[in-house]
N, C-alpha and C positions, 0 to 999 in steps of 0.2 A: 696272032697269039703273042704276048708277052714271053720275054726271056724267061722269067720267073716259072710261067705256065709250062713253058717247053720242058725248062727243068724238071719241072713235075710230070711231065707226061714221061719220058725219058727212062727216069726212077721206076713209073713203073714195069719195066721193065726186065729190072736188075736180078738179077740170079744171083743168092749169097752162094750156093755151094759154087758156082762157076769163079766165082770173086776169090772164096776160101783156096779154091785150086787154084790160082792163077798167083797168088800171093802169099800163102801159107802154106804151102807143099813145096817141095825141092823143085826148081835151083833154089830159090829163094828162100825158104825155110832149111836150112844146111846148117846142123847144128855141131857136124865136123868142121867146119871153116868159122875162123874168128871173123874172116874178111866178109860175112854174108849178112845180109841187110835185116831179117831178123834177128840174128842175134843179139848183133850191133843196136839197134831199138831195145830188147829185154836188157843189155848191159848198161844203154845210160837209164833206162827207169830204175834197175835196182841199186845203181849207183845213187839216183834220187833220193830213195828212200833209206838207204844203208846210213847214208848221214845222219838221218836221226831227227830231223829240224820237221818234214811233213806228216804229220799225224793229227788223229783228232775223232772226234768223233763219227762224221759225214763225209766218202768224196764221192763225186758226184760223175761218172761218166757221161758224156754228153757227145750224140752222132755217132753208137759203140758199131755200128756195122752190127754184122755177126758175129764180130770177132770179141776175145775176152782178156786175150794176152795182156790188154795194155795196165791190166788192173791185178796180176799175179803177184806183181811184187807189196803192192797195196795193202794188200788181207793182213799182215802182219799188223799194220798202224793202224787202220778205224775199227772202226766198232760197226760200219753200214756201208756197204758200198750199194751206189743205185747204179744200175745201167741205164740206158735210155737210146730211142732210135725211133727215127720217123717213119720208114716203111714194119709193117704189121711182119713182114718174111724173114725182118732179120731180127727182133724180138722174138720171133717163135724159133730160131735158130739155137739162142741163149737159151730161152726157155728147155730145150731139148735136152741140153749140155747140164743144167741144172739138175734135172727133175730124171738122167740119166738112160737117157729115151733111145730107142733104137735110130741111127741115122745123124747122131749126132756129131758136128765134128771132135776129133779125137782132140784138144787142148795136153795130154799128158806128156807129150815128150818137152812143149815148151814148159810145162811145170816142174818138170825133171832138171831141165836146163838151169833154169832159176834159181833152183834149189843150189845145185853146183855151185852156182855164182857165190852164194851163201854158205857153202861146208857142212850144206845139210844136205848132199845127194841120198841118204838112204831115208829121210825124212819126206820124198815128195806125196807118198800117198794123204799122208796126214794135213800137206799142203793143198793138195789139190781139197780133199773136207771144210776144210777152214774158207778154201773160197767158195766154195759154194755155201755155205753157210752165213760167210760175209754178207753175199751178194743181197742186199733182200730184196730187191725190185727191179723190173725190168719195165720200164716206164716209156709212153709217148712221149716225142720232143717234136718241137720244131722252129727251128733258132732264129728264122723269119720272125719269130713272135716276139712282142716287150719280154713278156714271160714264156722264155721255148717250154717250160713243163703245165701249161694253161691244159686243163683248168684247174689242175692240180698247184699246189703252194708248198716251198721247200723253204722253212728259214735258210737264210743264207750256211753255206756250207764252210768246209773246214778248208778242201781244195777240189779242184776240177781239172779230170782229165780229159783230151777230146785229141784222137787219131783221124786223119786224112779227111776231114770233114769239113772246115770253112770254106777251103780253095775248092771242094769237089760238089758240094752243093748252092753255093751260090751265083748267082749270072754274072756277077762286075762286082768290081773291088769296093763301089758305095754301099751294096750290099754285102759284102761279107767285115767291113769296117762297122756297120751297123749289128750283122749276128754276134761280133767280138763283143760288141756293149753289153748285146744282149744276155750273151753268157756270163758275161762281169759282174754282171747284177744280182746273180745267183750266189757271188761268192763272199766269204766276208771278209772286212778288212784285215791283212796280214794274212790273210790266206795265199796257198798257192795255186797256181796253174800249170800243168804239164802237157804241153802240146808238140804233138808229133806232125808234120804233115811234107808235102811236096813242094819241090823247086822246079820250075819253069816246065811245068807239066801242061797238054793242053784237053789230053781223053785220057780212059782207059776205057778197057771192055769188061764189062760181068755178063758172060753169055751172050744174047743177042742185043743188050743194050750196051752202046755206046756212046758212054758220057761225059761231059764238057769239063772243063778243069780250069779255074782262071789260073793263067800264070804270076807266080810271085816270086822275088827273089828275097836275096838273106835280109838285104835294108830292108825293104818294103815290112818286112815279116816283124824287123824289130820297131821300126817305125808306128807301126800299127798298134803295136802292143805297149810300148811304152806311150802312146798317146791315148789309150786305153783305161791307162791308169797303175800303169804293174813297172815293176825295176825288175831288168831281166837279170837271174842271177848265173844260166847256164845256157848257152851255145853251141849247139856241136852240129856238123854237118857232115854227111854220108855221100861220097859220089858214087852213082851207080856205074860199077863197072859193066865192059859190053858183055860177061859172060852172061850177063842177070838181066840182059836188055832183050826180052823173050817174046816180042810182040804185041804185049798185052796192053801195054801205055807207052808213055814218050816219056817217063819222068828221066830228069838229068840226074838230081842230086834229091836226099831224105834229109829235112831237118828236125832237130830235138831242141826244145826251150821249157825252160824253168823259169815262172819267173813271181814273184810277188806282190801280191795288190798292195797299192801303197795306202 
């Protein structure tokens, strides 16, 4: 069996709601602690967009997991946001959250959060509306592909977000230097990219699956990206303390990059 295959067999495996608990509930969802690692993520994306420079019509979330956080502060600047995800378990997760279905994960307190960041805490009901109304697609990907959104066609987009996704689906660094391209392709020039992901990670668990993670460091990460095609405009990096080190992966450190297709 090829790496790539294993990979895939793996996936299917994965439990978003086990993923959702293990990463998005307290410790690590600790929205009394500046020092906790989602936070920390929701404050450099609304620092992203609080600038004023990313906006536009189309951004294009790409590998969204289950998750939706990565795209709250978003709603404000486009006009459309698409999610996208290659297992059918975690699109139907969104889906839920959406369409406001029983079983859904709860996203309101990180909406709440956001708001604060912004001087609009009594405003989040209407924030939380606004993104789901953004949202309007919750779309197949698979960043293996020239085009991850086949067979589907996206003129190039405004900017593209993508959390914990290159390093955690791909087998070796030739293929996920290749899924970068891929995504790149989706964007347009002068567009940005917001990319969240792991430092020197090698698994984590979602439930009974146990999944591979290439490790990368901060070079490699910029390296990769500005040979990509993009000028990185922001940097930040996150060490995981041992309070937060809960058994679930090995990650050391969380990175955040902004950067701009040139």
């Amino acid at each position: 069996m090829s790496r790539a295959a294993e990979v895939n067999d793996k996936y299917q495996l994965f439990n978003p709601q086990a993923y959702l608990q293990n990463n998005y509930t307290h410790p690590r969802a600790n929205f009394d602690s500046e020092d906790c690692v989602v936070p920390w993520k929701l404050r450099c994306l609304a620092s992203s967009f609080s600038a004023g420079e990313i906006h536009g019509q189309t951004l294009l979330d790409i590998g969204s997991g289950p998750t939706l956080y990565q795209v709250i502060s978003a709603c404000d600047f486009f006009k459309k946001i698409v999610m996208s995800d290659y297992l059918e378990v975690n699109r139907e997760q969104l889906r839920k959250w959406l369409q406001r279905e029983a079983g859904a994960f709860n996203w309101s307190p990180y909406v709440k959060y956001v708001c604060g960041l912004e001087g609009k805490s009594d405003c989040w009901e209407e924030k939380e509306q606004r993104l789901r109304e953004t949202i309007k697609e919750v779309w197949h990907c698979d960043i293996m592909q020239p085009n991850p959104l086949h067979p589907r066609v996206l003129d190039p987009v405004d900017a593209i977000s993508t959390t914990f996704c290159l390093e955690s689906v791909c087998p070796d660094k030739e293929s996920l230097e290749r899924a970068l391209g891929n995504i790149t392709s989706l964007l347009k020039a002068g567009g940005f990219l917001l990319m969240i992901g792991a430092l020197d990670q090698s698994y984590y668990l979602a439930g009974e699956a146990r999944l591979s993670v290439v490790p990368v460091d901060e070079d490699y990460v910029k390296q990769i990206v500005v040979k990509s095609g993009y000028r990185i405009c922001v940097f930040k990096t996150y060490n995981m303390p041992a309070d937060l080190e809960i058994g679930v992966d090995d990650v050391r450190a969380v990175f955040y990059l902004q950067a701009q297709k040139i």
